[in-house]
Each structure stands twice: as structure tokens, then as C-alpha cells.
ZADRENDO-392293 format. One record per residue (C-alpha): x, y, z; residue number from 1. Coordinates in steps of 0.5 Angstrom, whole numbers. Layout:
N
+-------+-------+-------+-----+
|    px |    py |    pz | num |
+-------+-------+-------+-----+
|     X |     Y |     Z | NUM |
...
+-------+-------+-------+-----+
// end
This chain:
446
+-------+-------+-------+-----+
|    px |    py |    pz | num |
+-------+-------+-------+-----+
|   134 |   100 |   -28 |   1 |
|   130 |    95 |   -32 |   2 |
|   133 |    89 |   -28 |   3 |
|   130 |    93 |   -21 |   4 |
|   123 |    95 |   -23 |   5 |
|   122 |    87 |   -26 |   6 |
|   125 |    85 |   -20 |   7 |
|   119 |    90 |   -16 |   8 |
|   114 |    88 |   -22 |   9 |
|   115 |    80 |   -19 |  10 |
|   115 |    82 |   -12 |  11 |
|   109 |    85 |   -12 |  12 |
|   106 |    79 |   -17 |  13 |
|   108 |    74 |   -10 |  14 |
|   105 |    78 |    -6 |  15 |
|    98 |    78 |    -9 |  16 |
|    97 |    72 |   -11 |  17 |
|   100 |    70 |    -3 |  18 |
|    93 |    75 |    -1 |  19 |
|    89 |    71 |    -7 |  20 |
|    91 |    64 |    -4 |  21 |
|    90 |    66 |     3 |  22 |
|    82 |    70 |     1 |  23 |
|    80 |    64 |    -2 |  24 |
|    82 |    59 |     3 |  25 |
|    78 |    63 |     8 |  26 |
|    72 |    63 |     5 |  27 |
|    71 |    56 |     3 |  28 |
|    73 |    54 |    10 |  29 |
|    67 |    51 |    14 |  30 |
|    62 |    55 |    19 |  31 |
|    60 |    53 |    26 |  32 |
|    54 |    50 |    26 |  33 |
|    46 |    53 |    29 |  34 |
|    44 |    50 |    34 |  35 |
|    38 |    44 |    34 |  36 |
|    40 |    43 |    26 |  37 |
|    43 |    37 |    24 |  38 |
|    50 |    37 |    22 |  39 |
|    49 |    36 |    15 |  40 |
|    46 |    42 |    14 |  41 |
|    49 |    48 |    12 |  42 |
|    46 |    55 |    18 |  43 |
|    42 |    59 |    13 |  44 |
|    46 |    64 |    12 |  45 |
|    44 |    65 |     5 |  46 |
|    36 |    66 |     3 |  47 |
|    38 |    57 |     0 |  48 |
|    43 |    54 |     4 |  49 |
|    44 |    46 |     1 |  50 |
|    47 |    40 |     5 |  51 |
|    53 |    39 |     5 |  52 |
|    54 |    33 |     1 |  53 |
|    61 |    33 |     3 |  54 |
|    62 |    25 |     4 |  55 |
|    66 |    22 |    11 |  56 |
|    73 |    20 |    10 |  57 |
|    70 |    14 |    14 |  58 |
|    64 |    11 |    11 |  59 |
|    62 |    12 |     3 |  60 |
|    55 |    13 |     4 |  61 |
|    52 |    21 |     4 |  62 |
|    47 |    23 |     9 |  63 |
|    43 |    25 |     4 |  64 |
|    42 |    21 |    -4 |  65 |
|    37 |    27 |    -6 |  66 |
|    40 |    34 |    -5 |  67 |
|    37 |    38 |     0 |  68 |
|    35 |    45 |     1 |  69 |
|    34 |    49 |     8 |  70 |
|    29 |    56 |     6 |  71 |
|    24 |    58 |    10 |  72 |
|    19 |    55 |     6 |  73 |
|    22 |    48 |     8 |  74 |
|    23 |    51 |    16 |  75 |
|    16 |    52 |    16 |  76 |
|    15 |    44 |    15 |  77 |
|    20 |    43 |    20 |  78 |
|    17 |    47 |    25 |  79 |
|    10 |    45 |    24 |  80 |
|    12 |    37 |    24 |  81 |
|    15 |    40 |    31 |  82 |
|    10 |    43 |    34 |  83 |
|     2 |    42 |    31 |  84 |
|     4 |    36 |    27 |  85 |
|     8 |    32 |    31 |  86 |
|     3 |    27 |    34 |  87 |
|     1 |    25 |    26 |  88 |
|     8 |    25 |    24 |  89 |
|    11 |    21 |    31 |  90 |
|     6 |    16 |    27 |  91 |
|     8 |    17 |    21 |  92 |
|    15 |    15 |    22 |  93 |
|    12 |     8 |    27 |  94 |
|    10 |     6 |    21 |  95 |
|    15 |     8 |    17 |  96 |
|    20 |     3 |    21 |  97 |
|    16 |    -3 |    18 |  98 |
|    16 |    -1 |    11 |  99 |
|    23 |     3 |    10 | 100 |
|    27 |    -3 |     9 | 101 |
|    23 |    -8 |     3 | 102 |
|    22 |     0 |     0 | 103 |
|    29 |     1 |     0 | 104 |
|    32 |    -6 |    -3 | 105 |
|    26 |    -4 |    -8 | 106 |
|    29 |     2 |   -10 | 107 |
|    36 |     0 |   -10 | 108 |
|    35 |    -5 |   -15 | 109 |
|    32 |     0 |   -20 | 110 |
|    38 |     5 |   -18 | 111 |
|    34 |    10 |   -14 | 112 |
|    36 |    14 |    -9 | 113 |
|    34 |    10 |    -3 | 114 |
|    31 |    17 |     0 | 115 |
|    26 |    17 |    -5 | 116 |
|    21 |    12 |     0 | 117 |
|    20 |    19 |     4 | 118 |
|    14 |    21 |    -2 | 119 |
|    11 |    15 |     2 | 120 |
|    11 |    18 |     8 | 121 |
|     8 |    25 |     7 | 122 |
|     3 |    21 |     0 | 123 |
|     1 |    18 |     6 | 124 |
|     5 |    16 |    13 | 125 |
|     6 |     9 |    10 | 126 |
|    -1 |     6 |    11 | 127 |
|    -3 |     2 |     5 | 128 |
|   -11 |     2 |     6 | 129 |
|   -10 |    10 |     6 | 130 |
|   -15 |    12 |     1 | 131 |
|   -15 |    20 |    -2 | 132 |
|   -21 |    24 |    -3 | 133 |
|   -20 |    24 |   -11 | 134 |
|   -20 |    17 |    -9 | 135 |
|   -11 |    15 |   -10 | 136 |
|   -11 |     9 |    -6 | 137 |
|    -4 |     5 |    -3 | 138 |
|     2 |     8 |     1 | 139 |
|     4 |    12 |    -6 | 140 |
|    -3 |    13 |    -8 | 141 |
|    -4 |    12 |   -15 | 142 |
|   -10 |    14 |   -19 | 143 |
|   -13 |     8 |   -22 | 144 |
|   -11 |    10 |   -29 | 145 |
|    -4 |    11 |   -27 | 146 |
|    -3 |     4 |   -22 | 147 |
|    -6 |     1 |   -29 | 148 |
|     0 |     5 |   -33 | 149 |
|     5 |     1 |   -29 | 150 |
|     3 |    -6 |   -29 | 151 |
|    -3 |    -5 |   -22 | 152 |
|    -9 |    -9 |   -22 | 153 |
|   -15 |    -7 |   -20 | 154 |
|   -21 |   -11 |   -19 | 155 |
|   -26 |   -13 |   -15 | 156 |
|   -23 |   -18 |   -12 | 157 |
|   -15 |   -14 |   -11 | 158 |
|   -12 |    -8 |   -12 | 159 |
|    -5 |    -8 |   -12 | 160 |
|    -4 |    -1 |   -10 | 161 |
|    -5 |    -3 |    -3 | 162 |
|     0 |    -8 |    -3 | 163 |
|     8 |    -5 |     0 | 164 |
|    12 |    -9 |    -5 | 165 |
|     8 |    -9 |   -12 | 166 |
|     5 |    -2 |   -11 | 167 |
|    13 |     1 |   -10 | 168 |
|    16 |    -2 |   -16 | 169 |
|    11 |     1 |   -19 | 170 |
|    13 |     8 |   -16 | 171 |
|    20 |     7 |   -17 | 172 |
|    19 |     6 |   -25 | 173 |
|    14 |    13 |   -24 | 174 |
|    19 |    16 |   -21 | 175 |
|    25 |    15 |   -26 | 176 |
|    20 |    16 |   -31 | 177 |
|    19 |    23 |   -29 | 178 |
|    26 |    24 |   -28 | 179 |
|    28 |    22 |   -34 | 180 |
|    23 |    27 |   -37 | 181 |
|    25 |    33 |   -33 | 182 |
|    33 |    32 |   -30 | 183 |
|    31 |    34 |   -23 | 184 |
|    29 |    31 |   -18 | 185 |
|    25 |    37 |   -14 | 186 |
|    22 |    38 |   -21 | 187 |
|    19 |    30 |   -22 | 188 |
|    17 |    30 |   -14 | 189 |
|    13 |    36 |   -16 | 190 |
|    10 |    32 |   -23 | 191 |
|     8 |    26 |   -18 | 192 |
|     4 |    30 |   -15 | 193 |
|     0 |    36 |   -20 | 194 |
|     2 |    30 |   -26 | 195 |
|     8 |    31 |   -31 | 196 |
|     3 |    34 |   -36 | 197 |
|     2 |    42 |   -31 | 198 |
|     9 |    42 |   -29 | 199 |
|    12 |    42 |   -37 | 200 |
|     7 |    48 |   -38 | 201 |
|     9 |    52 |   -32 | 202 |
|    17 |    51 |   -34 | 203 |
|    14 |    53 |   -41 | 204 |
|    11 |    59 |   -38 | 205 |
|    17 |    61 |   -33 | 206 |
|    22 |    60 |   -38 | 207 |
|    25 |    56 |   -32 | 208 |
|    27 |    49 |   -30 | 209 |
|    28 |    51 |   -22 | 210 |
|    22 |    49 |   -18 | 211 |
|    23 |    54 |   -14 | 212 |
|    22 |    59 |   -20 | 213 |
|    16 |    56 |   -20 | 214 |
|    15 |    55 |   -14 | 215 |
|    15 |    62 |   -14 | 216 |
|    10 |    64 |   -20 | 217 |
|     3 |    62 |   -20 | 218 |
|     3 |    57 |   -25 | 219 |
|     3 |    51 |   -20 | 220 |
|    -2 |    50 |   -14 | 221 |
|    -1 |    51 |    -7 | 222 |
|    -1 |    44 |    -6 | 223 |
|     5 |    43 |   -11 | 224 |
|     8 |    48 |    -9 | 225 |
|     8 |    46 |    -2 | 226 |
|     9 |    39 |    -4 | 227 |
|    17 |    38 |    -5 | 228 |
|    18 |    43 |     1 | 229 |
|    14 |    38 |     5 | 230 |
|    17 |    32 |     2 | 231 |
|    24 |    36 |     4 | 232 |
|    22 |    37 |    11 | 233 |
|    19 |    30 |    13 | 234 |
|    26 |    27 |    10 | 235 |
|    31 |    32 |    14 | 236 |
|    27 |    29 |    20 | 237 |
|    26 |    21 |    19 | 238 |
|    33 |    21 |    18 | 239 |
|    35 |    25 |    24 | 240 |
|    29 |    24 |    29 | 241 |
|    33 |    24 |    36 | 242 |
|    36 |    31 |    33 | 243 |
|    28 |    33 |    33 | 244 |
|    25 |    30 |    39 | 245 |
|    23 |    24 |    36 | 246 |
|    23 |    17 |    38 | 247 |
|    24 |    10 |    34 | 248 |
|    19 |     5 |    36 | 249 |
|    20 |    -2 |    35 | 250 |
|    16 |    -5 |    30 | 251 |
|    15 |   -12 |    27 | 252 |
|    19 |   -12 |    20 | 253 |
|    14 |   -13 |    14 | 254 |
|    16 |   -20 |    13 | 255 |
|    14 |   -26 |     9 | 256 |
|    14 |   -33 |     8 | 257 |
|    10 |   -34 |     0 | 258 |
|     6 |   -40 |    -2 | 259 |
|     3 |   -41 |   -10 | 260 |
|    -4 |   -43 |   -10 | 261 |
|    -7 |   -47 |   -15 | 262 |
|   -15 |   -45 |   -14 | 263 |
|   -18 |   -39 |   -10 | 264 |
|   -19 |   -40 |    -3 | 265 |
|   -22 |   -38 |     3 | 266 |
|   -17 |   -33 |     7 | 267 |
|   -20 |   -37 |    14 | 268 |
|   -19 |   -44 |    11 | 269 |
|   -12 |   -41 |     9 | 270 |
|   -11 |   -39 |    16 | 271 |
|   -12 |   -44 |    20 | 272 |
|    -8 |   -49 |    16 | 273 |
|    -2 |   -44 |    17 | 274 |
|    -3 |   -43 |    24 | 275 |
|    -5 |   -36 |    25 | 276 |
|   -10 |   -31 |    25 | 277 |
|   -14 |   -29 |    19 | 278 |
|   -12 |   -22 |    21 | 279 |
|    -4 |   -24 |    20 | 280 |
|    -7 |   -26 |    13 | 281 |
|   -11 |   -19 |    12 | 282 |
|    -4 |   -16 |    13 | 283 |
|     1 |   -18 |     9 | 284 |
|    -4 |   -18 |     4 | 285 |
|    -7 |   -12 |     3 | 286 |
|    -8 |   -12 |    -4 | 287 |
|   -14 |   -17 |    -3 | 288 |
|   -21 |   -14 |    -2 | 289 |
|   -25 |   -19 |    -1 | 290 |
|   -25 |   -26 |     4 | 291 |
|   -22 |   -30 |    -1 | 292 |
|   -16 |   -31 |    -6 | 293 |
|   -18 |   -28 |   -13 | 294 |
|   -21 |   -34 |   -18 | 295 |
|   -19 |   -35 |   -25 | 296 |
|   -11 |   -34 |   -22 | 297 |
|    -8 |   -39 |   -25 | 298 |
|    -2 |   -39 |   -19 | 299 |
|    -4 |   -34 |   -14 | 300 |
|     2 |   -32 |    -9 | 301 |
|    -1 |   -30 |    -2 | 302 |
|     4 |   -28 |     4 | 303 |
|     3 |   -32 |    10 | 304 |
|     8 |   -31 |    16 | 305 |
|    15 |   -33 |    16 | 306 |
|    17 |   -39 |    18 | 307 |
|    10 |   -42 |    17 | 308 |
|    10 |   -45 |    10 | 309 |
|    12 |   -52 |    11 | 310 |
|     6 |   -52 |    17 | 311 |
|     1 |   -50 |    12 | 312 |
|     3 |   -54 |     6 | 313 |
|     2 |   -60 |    10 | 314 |
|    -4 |   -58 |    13 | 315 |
|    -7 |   -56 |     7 | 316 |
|    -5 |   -62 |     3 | 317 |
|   -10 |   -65 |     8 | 318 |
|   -16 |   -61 |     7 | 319 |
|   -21 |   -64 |     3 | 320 |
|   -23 |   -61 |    -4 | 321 |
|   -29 |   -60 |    -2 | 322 |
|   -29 |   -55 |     3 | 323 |
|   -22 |   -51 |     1 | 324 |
|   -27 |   -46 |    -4 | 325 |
|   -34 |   -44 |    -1 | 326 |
|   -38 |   -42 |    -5 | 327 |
|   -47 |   -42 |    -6 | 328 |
|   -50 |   -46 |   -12 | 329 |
|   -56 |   -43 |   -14 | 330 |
|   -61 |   -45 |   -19 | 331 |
|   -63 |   -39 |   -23 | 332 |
|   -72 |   -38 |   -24 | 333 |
|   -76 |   -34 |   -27 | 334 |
|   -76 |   -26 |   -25 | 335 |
|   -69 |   -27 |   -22 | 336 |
|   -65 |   -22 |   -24 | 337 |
|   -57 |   -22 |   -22 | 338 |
|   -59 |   -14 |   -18 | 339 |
|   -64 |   -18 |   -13 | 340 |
|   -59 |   -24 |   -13 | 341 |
|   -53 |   -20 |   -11 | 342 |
|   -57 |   -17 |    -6 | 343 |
|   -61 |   -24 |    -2 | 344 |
|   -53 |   -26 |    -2 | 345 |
|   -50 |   -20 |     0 | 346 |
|   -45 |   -20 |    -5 | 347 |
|   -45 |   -15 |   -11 | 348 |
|   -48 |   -15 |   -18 | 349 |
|   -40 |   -15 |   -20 | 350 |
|   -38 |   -21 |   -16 | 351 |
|   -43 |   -26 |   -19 | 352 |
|   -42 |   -24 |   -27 | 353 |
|   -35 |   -24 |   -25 | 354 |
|   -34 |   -32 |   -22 | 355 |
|   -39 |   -34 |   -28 | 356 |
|   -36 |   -31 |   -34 | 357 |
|   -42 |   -26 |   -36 | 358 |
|   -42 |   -21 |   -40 | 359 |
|   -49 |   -19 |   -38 | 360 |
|   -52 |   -18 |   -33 | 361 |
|   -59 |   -21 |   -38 | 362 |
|   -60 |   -29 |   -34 | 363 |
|   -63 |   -35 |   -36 | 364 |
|   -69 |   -39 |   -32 | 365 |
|   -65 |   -46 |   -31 | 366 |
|   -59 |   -44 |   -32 | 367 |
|   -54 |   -46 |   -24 | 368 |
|   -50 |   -40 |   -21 | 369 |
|   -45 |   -40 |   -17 | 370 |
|   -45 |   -34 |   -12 | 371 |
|   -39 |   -33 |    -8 | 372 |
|   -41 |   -33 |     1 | 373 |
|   -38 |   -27 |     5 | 374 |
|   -36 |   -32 |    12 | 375 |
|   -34 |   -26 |    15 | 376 |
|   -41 |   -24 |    15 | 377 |
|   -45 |   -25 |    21 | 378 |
|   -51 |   -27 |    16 | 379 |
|   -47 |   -33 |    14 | 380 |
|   -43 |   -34 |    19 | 381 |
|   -40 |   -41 |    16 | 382 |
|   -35 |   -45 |    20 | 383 |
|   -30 |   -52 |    19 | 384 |
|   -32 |   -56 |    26 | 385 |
|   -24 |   -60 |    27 | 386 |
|   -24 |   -68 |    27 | 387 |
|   -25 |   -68 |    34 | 388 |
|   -32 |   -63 |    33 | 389 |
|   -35 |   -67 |    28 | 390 |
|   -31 |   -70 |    22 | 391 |
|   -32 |   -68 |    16 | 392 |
|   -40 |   -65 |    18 | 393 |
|   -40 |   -57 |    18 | 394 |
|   -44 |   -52 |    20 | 395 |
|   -48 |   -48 |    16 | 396 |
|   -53 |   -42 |    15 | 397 |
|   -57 |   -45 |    10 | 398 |
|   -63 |   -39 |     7 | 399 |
|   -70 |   -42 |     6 | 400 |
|   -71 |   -43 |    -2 | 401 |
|   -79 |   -41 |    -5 | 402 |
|   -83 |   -47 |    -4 | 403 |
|   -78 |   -50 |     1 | 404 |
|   -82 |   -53 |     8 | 405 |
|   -77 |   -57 |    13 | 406 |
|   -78 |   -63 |    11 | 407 |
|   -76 |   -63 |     4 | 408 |
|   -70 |   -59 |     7 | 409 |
|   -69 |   -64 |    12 | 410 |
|   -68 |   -70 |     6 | 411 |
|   -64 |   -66 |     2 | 412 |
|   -59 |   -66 |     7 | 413 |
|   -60 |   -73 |     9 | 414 |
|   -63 |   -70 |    16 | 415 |
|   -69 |   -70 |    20 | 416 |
|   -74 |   -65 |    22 | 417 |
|   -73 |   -66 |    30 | 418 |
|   -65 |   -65 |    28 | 419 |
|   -66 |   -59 |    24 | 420 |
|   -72 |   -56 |    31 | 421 |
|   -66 |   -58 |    36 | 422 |
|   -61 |   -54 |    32 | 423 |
|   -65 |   -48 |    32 | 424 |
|   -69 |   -46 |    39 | 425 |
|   -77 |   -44 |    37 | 426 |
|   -77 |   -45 |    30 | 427 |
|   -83 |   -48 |    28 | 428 |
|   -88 |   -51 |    24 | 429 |
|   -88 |   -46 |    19 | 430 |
|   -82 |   -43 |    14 | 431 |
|   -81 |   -37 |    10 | 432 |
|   -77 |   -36 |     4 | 433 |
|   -71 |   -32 |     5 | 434 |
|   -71 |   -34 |    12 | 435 |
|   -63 |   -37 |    15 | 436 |
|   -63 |   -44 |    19 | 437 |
|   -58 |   -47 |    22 | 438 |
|   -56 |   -53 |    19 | 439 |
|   -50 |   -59 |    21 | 440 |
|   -49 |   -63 |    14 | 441 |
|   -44 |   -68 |    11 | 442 |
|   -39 |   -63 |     7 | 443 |
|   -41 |   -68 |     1 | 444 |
|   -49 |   -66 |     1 | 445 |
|   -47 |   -57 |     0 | 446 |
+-------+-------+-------+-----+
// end
């Protein structure tokens, strides 16, 4: 009698476990996916559907470094990047073609996840002259105290957040930091943008470590509380666009050829000896604020286009000392004051004290100046003649001093007042200072 209800007790013990086995199978077998939704993401059958992370049997990477979410917060990213937000975002991700791949190099260098550059996307559709209305500057819109933190430098003459590659290591090491404090990348994401110091306090407030509890609470602004949902939305489309009706538009690749520069140089000097345009110059670097490259560098490394160094250094090594820097030299008088002087220039107080070493703005009668010249600008619209325009003369706008007349103008550069009359149609006898004349002079008499 006990050998049949053993026998009974293990016929029933397989017979459930049988049922268990098949239950569980089942539920951990994949579901169809929803139409107009990539196919690494999960139907929202639940309030939070995760990416499937599962990875192919024929490629090691994952659709995704950073786990994503699908709730209704990130689909109403999704549908407002779709619909009223598409001309923007179509714009975003044109742009995006040409700064993706150095970002990502970046990234993989320090160990990052590579999706990490999508923060440029929505920071600031990846246009490094983007400047906030606090004032954060660059493609990852770095606050000043914050781009300083990280090695950027901001000065008059350059500001490192505008440059791709130097303002993307900075984010990089930002990031890892935030990660580091906070164990998540959601939470770090929500940190970059409210700063570290709000988001420790609302994980203390909501005894929580899960963005979306505090998403839920009100102890993080609306702006930060959109903010990773945006981020997860604009990422979900850059990597699927055709899924989403977008297109990928062929953009040049932000590429370079970089030369070391021993003294600071006029960008249209630099320019002609490379070959190219000013405009290219401007572009791939972006960090420089003004027309030349920053003084008191010992070895300033400027981008110039691929393929056109060789072409450049010889071109440069035959250029004359005297004409690779133009600056004015002007003899301080009595009265002066560096404000009056920046604005008779066009140039700005900072500049002057900066290139001369001035701790104050306090000048002393007597004492020479050099005062950098924007040729940029149509009041000193200076140019270089080639050899076969003239040799080794140039044109300038000179600005009629105090006391000046033609005459002593004309012998001071070794010309005559009939040159100086013809160069400038209806001048007459009689000259006033602060007034512009033209004047074609011998690089050896600026």
C-alpha cells in the first residue's frame, strides 16, 4: 500500500513540474512587435517596456549602449520629434553626421558608452556656435565655471567650448564623473543637465535612486524632468530614422590636417598660404573668437584642411616676418585712456591690456602700444598684394593721427603727397584726425 501511494506522490510531482516548465517557457517567449516601432523595442504592454538588449548571434555590438525606456513620457518625445519638431530635429541629425564619428572615437577612448553623444543632439543639435540663454556655450553647452573645471579655456581671444573635439573630452570626463557619483546613467543624465548638487537632494527627499521616482516627485524641475526622456527619444530616432520617416544627408566628415604655430597669425595670412578660404579656416576652429590666433602661445595647433599642410608650410616659410602678424603701434599721449583707445580702433579694452601685459587699465604718456587690427572689419579693410600686384608693398587704411598733415604722412612713408591724392579720389588739402586714407606703403615702413 505505501509502494502505490509513492508511486501516485511521483507521478503527480512530474506531472507538475511538466506544467511549471511549459508555463515558464511560455511567458519568456517573444511577442509580436507594434507597428512603426523599431524592432529592438519591446510593444509597451506594461506602463515601462525596456529595449531588449538581447544581443545577434551575428554581431557583438547592442542596438543600444544606454538601456532605454518606452513610456508615455518618451512617446510623447518621439511624436513631438515626428510631427511639430521634425523640420528642427531633420536638422539635428544633418549636422549630426559630421560630428558623430570624432564624438565617438572620443567616447570609446575613455570607455563610454558611444550613445552618450546623443546629449549633443538635444544640449544643442550639434551646432558648436550654440549659445544658451544662461549663457552655456558649445555643442555640450558648458557653463564657464564648469568648462574651466574640465580643462576648457575661455578668454578673449578663445573659447575651447566651442571646439568638437576639445569640448567633448571635457563632457566625456563630466559624464563618467556623474556616473561615478550616481551609479546611473539616467540619474547622471538628469545631473548634466540640473547639476549634481539638485538631483543628490531629490534622491535624498525621495528616498529613491530611480529617475523616474523622481521624475515623479516635484523635487526636480520640468525641464530636468523632460530632460532624459528627450534624450531617450532623440537617441531611439538618430539610430532608427528611416523607421521614423527621416533621412541621412551626406555631410563632409569634420576632418583635419593640424600645423604648430610658433607666434599668433592673422587667419587670412594662414588662408591664403593653405589654399583655402577663411571660412574653412573659421570652421574647423571654432574655438577662436577673433581673426587671429591667440598671442603668448607658445605653440598654438590650428586645423587647417585635409591634405593641405605641406602646401601651407612651404608657403608659410616664405612669407616675410613682417607681414605674418598685423598689428597698429601707437605712441601713448597725454589724456589717453585705454577705453578711448579701444573704441578709435575697434577693438576692445580687454584686447589692448591683454597683448600688452597690463595689469591696469592706468597708461603712461610716452609709452608704445600695440593694438591688435581686426581686417575683417571694413574700417580696416587691410589686404596682402601678391608678388605679381606689387611685391613686398601693401595696401593699408592708415587713421590720420593729432597734428598729422599730408605731407608728414607722405614722408613718413617714403611717398608723395600726389601718390597719397591719387590713391584717395576728392581728398584735399586739409585732413583731420581720426580720419582713414588709403595708402600703398613698403612692408618695411608699417
Amino acid at each position: 500500500m505505501a509502494q502505490r501511494i509513492i508511486s501516485f506522490l511521483l507521478i503527480v510531482s512530474a506531472t507538475l513540474l511538466f506544467f511549471l516548465q511549459t508555463a515558464s517557457a511560455d511567458s519568456s517567449a517573444p511577442q509580436n512587435p507594434v507597428p512603426g516601432i523599431p524592432a529592438q523595442l519591446k510593444p509597451p504592454t506594461e506602463d515601462v517596456a525596456q529595449v531588449d538588449e538581447n544581443i545577434d548571434e551575428m554581431t557583438e555590438e547592442k542596438p543600444y549602449n544606454i538601456p532605454m525606456i518606452l513610456n508615455d513620457s518618451v512617446e510623447n518625445h518621439l511624436e513631438y520629434f515626428k510631427t511639430r519638431g521634425r523640420e528642427v530635429f531633420q536638422r539635428w541629425l544633418d549636422r549630426s553626421a559630421r560630428y558623430i564619428p570624432v564624438m565617438k572615437d572620443i567616447f570609446r577612448e575613455k570607455n563610454l558608452p558611444e550613445d552618450l553623444v546623443y546629449v549633443a543632439m538635444i544640449e544643442s543639435g550639434f551646432n558648436p556656435y550654440a549659445v544658451s540663454w544662461c549663457k552655456a556655450v558649445g555643442p555640450w553647452q558648458f557653463m564657464p565655471a564648469t568648462g574651466k573645471l574640465y580643462g576648457l579655456k575661455i578668454n578673449w581671444w578663445i573659447d575651447e567650448r566651442k571646439d568638437p573635439v576639445k569640448s567633448t573630452y571635457a563632457a566625456a570626463e563630466h559624464l563618467k564623473d556623474l556616473h561615478n557619483l550616481f551609479g546611473s546613467w539616467p540619474l547622471a543624465l538628469a545631473s548634466y543637465n540640473a547639476g549634481a548638487g539638485k538631483v543628490q537632494r531629490a534622491v535624498l527627499r525621495t528616498r529613491s535612486d530611480d529617475f523616474w521616482d523622481l521624475k515623479a516627485s516635484r523635487y526636480i524641475r520640468k525641464e530636468t524632468k523632460n530632460y532624459v526622456p528627450k534624450f531617450m527619444a532623440a537617441t531611439i530616432i538618430a539610430k532608427n530614422p528611416e523607421s521614423y520617416g527621416f533621412t541621412l544627408n551626406n555631410f563632409t566628415p569634420y576632418k583635419f590636417d593640424e600645423v604648430t604655430l610658433e607666434e599668433s597669425v592673422d587667419l587670412r595670412l594662414v588662408a591664403r598660404c593653405a589654399e583655402c578660404s577663411y571660412e574653412e579656416l573659421k570652421e574647423l576652429n571654432p574655438e577662436l573668437r577673433r581673426w587671429v590666433t591667440p598671442p603668448h602661445y607658445d605653440n598654438y595647433v590650428l586645423r587647417i584642411p585635409v591634405g593641405k599642410k605641406d602646401v601651407f608650410l612651404a608657403n608659410y616659410a616664405a612669407i616675410p616676418p613682417e607681414q605674418k602678424i598685423q598689428w597698429e603701434r601707437h605712441e601713448v599721449r597725454k589724456g589717453e585712456t585705454l577705453a578711448a583707445l579701444a573704441k578709435r580702433y575697434n577693438t576692445s579694452l580687454e584686447a589692448i591690456r591683454d597683448i600688452n601685459r597690463l595689469r591696469r587699465n592706468r597708461i603712461v604718456p610716452g609709452k608704445h602700444l600695440l593694438i591688435p587690427l581686426d581686417i575683417n572689419a571694413k574700417s580696416q579693410n587691410i589686404r596682402y598684394l601678391t608678388p605679381e600686384q606689387g611685391g613686398k608693398q601693401q595696401k593699408i587704411l592708415y587713421r590720420v593721427r593729432r597734428g598729422e598733415s599730408l605731407a608728414k604722412i607722405a614722408r613718413r612713408h617714403n611717398v608723395t603727397v600726389a601718390d597719397i591724392k591719387g590713391w584717395n579720389k576728392g581728398l584735399g588739402a586739409s585732413i583731420r584726425a581720426g580720419q582713414k586714407i588709403r595708402l600703398v606703403v613698403d612692408v618695411d615702413q608699417i
